[in-house]
Predicted model as a PDB file, atoms N, CA, C, CB and O in Angstrom, pLDDT in the B-factor column:
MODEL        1                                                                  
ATOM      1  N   UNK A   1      -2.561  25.317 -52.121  1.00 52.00           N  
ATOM      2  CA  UNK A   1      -2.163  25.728 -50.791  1.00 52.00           C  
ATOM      3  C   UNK A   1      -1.230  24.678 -50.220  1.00 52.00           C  
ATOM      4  CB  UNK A   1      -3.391  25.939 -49.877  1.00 52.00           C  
ATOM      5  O   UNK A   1      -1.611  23.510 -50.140  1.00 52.00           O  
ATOM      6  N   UNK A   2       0.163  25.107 -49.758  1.00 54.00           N  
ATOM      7  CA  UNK A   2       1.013  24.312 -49.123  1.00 54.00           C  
ATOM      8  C   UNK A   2       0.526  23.942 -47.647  1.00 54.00           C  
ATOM      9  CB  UNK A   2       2.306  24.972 -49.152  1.00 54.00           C  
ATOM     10  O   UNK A   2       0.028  24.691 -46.807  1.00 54.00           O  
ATOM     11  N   UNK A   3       0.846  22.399 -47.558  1.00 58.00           N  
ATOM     12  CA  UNK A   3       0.800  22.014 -46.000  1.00 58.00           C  
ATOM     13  C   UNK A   3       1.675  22.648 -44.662  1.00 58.00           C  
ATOM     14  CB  UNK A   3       1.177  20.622 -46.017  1.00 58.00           C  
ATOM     15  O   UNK A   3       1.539  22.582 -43.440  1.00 58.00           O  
ATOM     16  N   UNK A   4       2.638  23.290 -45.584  1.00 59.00           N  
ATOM     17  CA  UNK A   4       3.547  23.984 -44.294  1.00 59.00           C  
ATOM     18  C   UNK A   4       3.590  25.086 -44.003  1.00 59.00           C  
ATOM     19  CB  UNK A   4       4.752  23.903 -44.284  1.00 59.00           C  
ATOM     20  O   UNK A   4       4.378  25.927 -44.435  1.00 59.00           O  
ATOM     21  N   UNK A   5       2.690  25.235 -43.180  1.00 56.00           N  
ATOM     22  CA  UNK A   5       2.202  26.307 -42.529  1.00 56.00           C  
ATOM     23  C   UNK A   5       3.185  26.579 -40.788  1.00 56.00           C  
ATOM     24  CB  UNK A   5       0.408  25.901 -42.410  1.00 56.00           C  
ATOM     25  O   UNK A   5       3.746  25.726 -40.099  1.00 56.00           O  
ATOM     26  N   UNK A   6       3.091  27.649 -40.623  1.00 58.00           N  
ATOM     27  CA  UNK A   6       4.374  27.623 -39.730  1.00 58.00           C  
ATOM     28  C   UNK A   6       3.365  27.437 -38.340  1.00 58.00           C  
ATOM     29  CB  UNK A   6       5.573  29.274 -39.820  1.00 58.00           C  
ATOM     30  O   UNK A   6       2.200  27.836 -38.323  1.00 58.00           O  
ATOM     31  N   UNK A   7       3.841  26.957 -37.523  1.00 60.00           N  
ATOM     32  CA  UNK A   7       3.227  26.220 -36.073  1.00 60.00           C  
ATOM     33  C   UNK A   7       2.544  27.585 -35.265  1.00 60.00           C  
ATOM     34  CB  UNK A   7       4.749  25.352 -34.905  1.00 60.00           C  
ATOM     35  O   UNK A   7       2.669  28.807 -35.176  1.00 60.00           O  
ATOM     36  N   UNK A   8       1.704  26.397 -34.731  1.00 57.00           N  
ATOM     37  CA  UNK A   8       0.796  27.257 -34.152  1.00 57.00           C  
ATOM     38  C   UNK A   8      -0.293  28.314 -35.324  1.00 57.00           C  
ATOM     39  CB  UNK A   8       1.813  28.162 -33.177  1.00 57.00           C  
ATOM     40  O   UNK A   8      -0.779  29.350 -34.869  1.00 57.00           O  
ATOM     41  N   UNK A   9      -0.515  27.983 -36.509  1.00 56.00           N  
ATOM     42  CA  UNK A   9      -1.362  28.645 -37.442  1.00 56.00           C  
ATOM     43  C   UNK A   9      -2.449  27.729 -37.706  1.00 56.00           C  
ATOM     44  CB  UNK A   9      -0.655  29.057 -38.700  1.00 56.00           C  
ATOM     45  O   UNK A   9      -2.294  26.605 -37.227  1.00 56.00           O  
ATOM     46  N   UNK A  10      -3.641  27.970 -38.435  1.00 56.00           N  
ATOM     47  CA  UNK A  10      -4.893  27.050 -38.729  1.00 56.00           C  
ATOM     48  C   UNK A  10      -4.795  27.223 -40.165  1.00 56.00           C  
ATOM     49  CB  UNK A  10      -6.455  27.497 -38.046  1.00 56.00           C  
ATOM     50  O   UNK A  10      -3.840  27.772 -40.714  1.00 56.00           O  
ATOM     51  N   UNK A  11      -5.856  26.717 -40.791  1.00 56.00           N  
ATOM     52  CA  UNK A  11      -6.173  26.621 -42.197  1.00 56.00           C  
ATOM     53  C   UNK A  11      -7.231  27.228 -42.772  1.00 56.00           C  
ATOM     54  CB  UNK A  11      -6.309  25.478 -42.515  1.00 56.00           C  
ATOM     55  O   UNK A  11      -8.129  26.434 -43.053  1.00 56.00           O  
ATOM     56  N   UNK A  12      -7.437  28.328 -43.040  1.00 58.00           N  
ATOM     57  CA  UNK A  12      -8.811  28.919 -43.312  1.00 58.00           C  
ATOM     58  C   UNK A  12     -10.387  27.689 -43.235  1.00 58.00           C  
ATOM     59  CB  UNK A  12      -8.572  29.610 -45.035  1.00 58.00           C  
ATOM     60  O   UNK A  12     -10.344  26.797 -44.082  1.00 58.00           O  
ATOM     61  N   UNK A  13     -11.338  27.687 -42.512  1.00 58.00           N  
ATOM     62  CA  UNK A  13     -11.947  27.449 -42.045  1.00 58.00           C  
ATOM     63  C   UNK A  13     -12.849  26.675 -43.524  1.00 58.00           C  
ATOM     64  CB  UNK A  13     -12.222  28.504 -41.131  1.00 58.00           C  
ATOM     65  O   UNK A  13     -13.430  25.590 -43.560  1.00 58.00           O  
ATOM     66  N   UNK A  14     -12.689  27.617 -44.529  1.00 62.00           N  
ATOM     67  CA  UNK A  14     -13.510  27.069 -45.540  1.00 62.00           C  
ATOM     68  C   UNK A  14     -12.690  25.958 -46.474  1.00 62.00           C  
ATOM     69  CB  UNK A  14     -14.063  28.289 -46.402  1.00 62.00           C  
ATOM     70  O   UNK A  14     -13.152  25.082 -47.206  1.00 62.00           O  
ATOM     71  N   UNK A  15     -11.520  26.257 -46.230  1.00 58.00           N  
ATOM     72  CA  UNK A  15     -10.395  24.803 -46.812  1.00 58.00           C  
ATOM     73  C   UNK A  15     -10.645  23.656 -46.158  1.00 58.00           C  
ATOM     74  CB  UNK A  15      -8.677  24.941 -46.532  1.00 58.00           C  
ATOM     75  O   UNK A  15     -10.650  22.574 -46.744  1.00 58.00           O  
ATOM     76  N   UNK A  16     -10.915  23.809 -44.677  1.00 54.00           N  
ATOM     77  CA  UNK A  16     -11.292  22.349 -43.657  1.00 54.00           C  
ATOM     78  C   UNK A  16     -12.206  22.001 -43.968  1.00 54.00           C  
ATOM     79  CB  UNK A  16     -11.483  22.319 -42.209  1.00 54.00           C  
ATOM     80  O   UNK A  16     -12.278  20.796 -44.209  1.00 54.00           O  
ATOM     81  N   UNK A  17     -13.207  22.699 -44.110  1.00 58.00           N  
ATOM     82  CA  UNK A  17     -14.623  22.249 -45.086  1.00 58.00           C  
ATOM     83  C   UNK A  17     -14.818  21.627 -46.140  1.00 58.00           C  
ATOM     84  CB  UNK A  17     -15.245  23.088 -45.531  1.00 58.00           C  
ATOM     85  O   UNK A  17     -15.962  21.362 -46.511  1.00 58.00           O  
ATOM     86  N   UNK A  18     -13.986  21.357 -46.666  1.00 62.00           N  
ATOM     87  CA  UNK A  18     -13.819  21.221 -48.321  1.00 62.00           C  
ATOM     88  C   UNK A  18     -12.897  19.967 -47.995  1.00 62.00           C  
ATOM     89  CB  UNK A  18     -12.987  22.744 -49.389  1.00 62.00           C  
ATOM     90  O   UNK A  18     -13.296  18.874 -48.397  1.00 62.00           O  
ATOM     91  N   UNK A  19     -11.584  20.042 -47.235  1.00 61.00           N  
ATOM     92  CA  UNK A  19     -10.843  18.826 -47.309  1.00 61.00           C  
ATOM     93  C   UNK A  19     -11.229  17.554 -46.206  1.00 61.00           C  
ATOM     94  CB  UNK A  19      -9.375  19.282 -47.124  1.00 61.00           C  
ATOM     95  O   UNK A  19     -10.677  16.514 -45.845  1.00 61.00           O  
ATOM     96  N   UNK A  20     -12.194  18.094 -45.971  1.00 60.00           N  
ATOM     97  CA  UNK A  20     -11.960  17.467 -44.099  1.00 60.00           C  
ATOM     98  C   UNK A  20     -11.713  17.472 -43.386  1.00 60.00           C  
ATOM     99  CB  UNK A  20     -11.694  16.938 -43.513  1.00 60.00           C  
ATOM    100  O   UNK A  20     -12.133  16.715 -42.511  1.00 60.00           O  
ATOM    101  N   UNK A  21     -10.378  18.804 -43.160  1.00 60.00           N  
ATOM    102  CA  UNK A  21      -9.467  18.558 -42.423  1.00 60.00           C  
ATOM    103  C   UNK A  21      -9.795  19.343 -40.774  1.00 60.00           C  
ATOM    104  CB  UNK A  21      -8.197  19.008 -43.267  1.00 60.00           C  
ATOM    105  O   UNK A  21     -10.468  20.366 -40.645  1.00 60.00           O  
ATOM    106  N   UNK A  22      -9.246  18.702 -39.816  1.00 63.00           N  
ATOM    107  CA  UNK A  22      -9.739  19.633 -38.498  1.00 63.00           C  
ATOM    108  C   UNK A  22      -9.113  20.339 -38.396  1.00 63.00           C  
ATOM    109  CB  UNK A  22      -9.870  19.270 -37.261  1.00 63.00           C  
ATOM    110  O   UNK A  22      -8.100  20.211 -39.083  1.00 63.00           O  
ATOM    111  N   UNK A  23      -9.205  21.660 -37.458  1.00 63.00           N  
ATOM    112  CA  UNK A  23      -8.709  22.479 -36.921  1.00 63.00           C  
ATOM    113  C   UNK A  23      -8.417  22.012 -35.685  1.00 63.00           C  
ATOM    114  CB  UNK A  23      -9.320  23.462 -37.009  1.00 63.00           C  
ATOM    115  O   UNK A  23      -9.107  21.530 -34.786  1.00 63.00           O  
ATOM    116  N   UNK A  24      -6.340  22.434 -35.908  1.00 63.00           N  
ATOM    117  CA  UNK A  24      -6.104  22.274 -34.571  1.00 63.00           C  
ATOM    118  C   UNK A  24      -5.123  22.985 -33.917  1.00 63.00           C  
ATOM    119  CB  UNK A  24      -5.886  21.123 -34.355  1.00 63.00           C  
ATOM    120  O   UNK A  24      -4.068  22.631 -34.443  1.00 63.00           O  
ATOM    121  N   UNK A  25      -4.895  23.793 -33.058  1.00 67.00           N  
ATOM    122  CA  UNK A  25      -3.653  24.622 -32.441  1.00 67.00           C  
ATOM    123  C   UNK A  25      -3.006  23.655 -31.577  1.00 67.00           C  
ATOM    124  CB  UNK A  25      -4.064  26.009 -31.544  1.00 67.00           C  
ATOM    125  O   UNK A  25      -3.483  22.882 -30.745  1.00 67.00           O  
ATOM    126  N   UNK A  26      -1.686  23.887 -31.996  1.00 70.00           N  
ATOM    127  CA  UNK A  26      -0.860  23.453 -31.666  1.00 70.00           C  
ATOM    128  C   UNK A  26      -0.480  23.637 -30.255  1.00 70.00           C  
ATOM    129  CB  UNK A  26      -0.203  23.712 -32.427  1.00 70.00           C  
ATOM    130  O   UNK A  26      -0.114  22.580 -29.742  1.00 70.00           O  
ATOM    131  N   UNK A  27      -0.450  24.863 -29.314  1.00 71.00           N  
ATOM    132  CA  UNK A  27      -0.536  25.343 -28.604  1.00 71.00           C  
ATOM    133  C   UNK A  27      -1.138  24.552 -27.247  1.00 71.00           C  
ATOM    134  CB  UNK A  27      -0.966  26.226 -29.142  1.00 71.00           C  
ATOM    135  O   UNK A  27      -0.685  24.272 -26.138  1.00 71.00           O  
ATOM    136  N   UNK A  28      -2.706  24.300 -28.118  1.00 66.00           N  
ATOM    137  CA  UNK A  28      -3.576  23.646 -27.028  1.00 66.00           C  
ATOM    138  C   UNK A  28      -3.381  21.986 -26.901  1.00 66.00           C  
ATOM    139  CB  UNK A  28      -5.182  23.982 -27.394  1.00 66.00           C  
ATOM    140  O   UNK A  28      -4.169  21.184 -26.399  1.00 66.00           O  
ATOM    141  N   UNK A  29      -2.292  21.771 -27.415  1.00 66.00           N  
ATOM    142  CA  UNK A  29      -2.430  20.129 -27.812  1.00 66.00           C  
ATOM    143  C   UNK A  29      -2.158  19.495 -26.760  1.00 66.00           C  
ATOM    144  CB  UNK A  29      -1.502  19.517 -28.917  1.00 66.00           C  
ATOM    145  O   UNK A  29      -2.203  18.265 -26.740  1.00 66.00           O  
ATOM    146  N   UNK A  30      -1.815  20.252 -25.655  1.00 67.00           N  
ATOM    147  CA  UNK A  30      -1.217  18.803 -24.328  1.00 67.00           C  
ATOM    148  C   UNK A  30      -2.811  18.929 -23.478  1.00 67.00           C  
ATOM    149  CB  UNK A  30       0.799  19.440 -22.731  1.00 67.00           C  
ATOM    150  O   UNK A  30      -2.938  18.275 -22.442  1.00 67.00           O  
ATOM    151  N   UNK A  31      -3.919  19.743 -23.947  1.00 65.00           N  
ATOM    152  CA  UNK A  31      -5.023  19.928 -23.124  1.00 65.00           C  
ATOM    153  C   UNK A  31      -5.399  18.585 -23.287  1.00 65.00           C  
ATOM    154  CB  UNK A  31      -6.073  21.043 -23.473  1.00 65.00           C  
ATOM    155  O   UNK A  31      -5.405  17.943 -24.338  1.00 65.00           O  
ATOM    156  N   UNK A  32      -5.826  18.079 -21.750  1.00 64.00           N  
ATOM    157  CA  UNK A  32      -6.923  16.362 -22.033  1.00 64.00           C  
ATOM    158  C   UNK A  32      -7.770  16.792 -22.020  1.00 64.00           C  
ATOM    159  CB  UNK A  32      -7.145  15.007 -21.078  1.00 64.00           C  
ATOM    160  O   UNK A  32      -8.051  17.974 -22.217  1.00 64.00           O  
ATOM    161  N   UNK A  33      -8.824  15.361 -21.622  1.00 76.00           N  
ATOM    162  CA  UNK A  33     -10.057  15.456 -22.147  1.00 76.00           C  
ATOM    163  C   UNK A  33     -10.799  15.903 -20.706  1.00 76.00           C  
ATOM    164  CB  UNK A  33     -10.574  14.006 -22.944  1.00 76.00           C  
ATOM    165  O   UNK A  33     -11.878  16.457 -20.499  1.00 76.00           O  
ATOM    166  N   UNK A  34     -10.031  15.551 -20.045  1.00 80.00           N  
ATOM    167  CA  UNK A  34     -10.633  15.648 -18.240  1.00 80.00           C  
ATOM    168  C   UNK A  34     -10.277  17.137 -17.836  1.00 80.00           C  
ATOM    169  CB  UNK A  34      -9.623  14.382 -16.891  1.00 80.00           C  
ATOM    170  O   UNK A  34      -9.120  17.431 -17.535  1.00 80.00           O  
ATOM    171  N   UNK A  35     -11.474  18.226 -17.836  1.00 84.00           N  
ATOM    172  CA  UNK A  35     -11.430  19.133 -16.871  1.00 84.00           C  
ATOM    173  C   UNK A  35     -10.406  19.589 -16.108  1.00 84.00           C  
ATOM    174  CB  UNK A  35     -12.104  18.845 -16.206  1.00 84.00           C  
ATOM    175  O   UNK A  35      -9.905  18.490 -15.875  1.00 84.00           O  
ATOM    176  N   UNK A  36      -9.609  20.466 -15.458  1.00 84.00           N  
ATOM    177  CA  UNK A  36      -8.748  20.427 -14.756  1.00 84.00           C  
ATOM    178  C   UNK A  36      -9.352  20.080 -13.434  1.00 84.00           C  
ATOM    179  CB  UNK A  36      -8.045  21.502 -14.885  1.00 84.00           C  
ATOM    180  O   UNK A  36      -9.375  18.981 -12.879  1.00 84.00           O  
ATOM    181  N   UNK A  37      -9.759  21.043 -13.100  1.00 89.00           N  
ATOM    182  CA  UNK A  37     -11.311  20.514 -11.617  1.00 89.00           C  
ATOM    183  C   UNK A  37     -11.312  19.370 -10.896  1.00 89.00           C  
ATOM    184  CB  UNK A  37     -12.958  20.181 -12.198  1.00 89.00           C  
ATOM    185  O   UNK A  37     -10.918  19.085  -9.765  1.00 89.00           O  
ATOM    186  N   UNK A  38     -11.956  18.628 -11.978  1.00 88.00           N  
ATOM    187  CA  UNK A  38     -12.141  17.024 -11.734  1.00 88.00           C  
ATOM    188  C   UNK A  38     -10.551  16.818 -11.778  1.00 88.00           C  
ATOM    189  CB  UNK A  38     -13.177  16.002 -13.080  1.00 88.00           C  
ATOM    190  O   UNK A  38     -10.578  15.914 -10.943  1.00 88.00           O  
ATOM    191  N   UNK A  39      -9.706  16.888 -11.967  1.00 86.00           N  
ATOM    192  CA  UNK A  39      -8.130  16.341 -12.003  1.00 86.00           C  
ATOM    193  C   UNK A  39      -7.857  16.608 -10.733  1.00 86.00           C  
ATOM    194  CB  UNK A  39      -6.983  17.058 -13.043  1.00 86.00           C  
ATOM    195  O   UNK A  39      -7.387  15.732 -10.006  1.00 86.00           O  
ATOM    196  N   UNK A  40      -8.095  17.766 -10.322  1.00 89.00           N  
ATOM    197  CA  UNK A  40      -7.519  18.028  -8.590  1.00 89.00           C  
ATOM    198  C   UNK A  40      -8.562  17.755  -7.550  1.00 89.00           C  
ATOM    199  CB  UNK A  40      -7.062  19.725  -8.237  1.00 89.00           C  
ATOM    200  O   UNK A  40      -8.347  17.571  -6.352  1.00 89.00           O  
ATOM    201  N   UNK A  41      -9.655  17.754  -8.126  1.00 89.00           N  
ATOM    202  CA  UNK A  41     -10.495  17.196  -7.146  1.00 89.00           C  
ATOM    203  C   UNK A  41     -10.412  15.286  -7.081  1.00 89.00           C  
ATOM    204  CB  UNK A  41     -12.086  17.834  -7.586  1.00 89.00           C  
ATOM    205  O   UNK A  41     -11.011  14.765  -6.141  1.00 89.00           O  
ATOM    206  N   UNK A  42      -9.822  14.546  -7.883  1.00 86.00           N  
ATOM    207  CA  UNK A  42      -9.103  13.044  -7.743  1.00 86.00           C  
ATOM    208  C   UNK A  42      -8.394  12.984  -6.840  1.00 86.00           C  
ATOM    209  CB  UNK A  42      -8.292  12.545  -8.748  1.00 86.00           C  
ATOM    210  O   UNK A  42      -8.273  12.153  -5.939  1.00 86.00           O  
ATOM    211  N   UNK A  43      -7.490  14.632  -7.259  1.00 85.00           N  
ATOM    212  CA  UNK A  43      -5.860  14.282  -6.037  1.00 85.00           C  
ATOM    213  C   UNK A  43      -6.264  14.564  -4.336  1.00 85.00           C  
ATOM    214  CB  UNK A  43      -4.169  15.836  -6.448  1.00 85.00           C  
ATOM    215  O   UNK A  43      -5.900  14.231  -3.208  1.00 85.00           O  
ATOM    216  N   UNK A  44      -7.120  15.285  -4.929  1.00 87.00           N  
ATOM    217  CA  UNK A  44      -7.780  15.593  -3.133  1.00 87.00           C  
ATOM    218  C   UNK A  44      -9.118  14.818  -2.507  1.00 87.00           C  
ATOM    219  CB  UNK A  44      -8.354  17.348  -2.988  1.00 87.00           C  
ATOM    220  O   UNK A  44     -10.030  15.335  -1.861  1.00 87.00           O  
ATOM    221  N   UNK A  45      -8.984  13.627  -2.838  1.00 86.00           N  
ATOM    222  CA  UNK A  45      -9.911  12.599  -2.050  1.00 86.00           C  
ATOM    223  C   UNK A  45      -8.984  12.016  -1.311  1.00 86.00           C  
ATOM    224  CB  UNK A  45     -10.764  11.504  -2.873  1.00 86.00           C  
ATOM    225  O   UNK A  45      -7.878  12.046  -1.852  1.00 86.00           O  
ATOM    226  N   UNK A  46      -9.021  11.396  -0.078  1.00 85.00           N  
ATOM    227  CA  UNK A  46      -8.589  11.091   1.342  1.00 85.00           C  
ATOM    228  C   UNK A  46      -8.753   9.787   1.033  1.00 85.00           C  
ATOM    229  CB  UNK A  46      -9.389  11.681   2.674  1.00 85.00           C  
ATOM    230  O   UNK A  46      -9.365   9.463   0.015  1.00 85.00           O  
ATOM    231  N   UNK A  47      -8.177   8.811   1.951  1.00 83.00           N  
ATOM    232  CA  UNK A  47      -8.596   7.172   2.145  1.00 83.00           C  
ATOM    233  C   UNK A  47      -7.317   7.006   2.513  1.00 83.00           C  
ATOM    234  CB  UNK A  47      -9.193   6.096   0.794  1.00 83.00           C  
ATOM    235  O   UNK A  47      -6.291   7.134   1.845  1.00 83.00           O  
ATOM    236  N   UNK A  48      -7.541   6.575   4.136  1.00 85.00           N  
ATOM    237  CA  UNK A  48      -6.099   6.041   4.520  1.00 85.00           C  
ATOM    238  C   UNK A  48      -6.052   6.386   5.875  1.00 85.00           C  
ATOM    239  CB  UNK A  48      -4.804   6.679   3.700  1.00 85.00           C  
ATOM    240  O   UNK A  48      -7.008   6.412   6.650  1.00 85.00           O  
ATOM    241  N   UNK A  49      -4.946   6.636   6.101  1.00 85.00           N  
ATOM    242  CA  UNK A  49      -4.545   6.829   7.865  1.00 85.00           C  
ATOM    243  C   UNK A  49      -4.332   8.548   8.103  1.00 85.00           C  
ATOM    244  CB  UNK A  49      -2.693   5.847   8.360  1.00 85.00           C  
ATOM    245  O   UNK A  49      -3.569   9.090   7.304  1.00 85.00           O  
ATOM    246  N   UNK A  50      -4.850   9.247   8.959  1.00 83.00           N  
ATOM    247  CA  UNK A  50      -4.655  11.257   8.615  1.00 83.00           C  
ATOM    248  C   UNK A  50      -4.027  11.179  10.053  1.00 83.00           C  
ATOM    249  CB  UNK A  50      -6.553  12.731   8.388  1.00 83.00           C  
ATOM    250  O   UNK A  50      -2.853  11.543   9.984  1.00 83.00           O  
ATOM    251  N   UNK A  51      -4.378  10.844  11.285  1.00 87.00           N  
ATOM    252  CA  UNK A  51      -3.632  11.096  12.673  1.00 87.00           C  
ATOM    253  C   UNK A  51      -3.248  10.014  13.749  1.00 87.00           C  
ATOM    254  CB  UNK A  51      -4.450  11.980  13.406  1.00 87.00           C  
ATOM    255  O   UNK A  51      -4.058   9.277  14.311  1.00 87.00           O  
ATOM    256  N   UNK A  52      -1.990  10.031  13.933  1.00 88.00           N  
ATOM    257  CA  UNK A  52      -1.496   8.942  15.620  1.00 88.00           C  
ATOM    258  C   UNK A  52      -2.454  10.036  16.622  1.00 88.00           C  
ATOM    259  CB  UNK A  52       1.013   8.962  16.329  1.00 88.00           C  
ATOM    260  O   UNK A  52      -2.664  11.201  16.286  1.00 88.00           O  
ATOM    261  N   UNK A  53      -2.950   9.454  17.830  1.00 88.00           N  
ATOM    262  CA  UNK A  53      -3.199  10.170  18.904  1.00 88.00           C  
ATOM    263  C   UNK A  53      -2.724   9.387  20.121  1.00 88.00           C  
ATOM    264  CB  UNK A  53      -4.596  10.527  18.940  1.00 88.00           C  
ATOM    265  O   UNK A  53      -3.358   8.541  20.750  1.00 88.00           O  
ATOM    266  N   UNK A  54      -1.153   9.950  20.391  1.00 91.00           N  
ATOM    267  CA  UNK A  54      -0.847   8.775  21.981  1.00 91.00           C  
ATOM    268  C   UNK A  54      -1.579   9.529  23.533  1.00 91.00           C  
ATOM    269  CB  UNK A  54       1.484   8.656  22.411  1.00 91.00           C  
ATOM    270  O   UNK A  54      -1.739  10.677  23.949  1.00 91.00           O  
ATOM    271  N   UNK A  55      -1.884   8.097  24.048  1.00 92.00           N  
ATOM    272  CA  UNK A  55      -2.652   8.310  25.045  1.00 92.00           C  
ATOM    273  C   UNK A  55      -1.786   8.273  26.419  1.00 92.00           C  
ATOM    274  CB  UNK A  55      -3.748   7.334  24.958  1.00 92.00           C  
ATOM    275  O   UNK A  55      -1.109   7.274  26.666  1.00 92.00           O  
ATOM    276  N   UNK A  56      -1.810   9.088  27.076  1.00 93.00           N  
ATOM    277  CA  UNK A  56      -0.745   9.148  28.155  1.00 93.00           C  
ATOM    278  C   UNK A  56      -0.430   7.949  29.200  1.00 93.00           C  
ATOM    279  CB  UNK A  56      -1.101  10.280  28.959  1.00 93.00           C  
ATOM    280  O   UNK A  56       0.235   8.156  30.215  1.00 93.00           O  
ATOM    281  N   UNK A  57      -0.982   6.628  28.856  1.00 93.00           N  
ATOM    282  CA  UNK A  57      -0.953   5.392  29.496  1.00 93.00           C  
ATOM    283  C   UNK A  57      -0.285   4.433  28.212  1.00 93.00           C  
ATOM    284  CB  UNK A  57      -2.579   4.938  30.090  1.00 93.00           C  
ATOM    285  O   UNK A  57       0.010   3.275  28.509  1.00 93.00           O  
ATOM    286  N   UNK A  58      -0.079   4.833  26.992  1.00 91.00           N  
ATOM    287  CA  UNK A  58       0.348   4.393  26.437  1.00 91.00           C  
ATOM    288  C   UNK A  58      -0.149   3.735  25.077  1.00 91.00           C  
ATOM    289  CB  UNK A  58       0.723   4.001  27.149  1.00 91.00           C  
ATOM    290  O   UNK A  58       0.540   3.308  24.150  1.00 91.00           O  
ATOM    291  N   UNK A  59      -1.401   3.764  25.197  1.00 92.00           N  
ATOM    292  CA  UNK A  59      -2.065   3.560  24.421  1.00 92.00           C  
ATOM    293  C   UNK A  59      -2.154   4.675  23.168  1.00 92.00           C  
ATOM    294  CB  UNK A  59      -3.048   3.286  25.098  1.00 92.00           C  
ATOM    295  O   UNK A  59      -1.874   5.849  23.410  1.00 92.00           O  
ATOM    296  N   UNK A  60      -2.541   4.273  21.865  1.00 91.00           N  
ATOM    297  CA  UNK A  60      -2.347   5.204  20.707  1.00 91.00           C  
ATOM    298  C   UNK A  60      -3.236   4.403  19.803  1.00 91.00           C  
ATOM    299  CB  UNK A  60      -0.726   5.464  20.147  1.00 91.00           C  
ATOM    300  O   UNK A  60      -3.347   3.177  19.799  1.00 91.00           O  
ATOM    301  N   UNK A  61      -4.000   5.479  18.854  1.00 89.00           N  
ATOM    302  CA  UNK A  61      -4.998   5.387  17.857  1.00 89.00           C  
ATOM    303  C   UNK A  61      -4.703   5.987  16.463  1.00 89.00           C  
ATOM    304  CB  UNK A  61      -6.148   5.994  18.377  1.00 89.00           C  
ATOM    305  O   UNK A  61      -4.411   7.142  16.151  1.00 89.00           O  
ATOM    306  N   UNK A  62      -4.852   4.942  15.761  1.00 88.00           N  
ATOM    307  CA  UNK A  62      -4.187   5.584  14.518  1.00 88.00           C  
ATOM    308  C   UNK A  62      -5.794   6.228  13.504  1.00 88.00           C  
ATOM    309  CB  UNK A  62      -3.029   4.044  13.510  1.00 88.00           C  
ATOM    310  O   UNK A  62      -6.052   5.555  12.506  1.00 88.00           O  
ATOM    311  N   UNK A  63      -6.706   7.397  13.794  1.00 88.00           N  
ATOM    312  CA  UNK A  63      -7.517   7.687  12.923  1.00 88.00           C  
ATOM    313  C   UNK A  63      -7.598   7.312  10.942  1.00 88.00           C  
ATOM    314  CB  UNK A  63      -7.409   8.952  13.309  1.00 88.00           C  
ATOM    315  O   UNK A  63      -6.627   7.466  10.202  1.00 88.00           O  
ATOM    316  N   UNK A  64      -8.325   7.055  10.697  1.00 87.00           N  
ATOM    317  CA  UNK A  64      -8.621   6.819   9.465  1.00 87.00           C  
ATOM    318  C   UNK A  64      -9.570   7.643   8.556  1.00 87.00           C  
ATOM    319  CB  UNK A  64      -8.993   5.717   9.529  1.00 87.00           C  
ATOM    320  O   UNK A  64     -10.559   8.208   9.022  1.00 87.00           O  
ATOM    321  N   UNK A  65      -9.257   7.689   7.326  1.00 84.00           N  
ATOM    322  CA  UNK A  65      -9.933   8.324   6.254  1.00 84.00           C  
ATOM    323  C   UNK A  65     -11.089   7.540   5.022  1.00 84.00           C  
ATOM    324  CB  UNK A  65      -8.747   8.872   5.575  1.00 84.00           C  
ATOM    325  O   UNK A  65     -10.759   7.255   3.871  1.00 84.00           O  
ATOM    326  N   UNK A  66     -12.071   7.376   5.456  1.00 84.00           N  
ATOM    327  CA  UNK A  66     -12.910   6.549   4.401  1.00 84.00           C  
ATOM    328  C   UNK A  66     -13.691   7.410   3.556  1.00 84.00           C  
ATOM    329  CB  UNK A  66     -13.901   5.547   5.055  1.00 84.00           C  
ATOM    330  O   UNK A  66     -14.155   8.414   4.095  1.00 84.00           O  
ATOM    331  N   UNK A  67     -13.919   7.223   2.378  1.00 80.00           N  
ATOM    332  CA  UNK A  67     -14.616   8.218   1.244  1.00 80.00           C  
ATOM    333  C   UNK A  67     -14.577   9.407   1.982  1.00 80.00           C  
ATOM    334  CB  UNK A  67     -16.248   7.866   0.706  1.00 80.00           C  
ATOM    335  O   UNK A  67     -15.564   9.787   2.612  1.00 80.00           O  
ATOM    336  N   UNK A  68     -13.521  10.028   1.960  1.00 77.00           N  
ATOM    337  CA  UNK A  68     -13.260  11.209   2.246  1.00 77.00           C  
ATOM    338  C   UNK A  68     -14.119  11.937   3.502  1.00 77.00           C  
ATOM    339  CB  UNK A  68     -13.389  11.820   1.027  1.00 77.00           C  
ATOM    340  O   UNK A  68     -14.758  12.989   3.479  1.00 77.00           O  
ATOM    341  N   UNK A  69     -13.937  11.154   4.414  1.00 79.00           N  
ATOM    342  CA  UNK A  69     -14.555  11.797   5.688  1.00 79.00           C  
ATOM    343  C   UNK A  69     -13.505  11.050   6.538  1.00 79.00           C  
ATOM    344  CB  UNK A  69     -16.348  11.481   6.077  1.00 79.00           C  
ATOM    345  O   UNK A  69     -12.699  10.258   6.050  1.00 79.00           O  
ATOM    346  N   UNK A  70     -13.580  11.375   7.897  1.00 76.00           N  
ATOM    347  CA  UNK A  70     -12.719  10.878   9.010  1.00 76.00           C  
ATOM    348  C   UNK A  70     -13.811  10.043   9.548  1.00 76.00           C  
ATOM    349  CB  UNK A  70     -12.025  12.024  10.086  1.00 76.00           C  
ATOM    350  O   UNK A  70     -15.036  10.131   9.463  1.00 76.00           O  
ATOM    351  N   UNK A  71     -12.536   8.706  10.475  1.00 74.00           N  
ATOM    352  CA  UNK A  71     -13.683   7.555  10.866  1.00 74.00           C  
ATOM    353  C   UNK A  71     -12.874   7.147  12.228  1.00 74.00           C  
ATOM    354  CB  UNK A  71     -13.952   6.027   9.537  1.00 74.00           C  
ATOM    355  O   UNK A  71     -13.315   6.266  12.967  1.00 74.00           O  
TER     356      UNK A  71                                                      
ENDMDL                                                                          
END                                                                             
């Protein structure tokens, strides 16, 4: 059996068995190891500054974001 198999194909299941070899699609290869979920739930944690509030005497408060709650 030749190695060149045209992309995106596998190797009969009982040849990987026999050679070692893994199964792998090509297709799926940019998938990580991290969940997508957990990836956007990283991008959407808070920490930092969220609102100015000016006070009509002049005064102004800059609100803050700590572990994702307002402070």
């Amino acid at each position: 059996m030749s190695n060149s198999q045209p992309r995106g194909t596998v190797a009969h299941p009982d040849h990987a068995a026999r050679t070692g070899a893994t199964l792998t699609i090509s297709r799926h290869a940019d998938i990580g190891r991290i969940p997508r979920w957990k990836e956007k739930d990283l991008l959407s944690q808070r920490n930092g500054p969220h609102a100015t509030v000016y006070m009509i005497n002049g005064d102004w408060y800059l609100g803050e974001w700590k572990d994702n709650m307002k402070h």
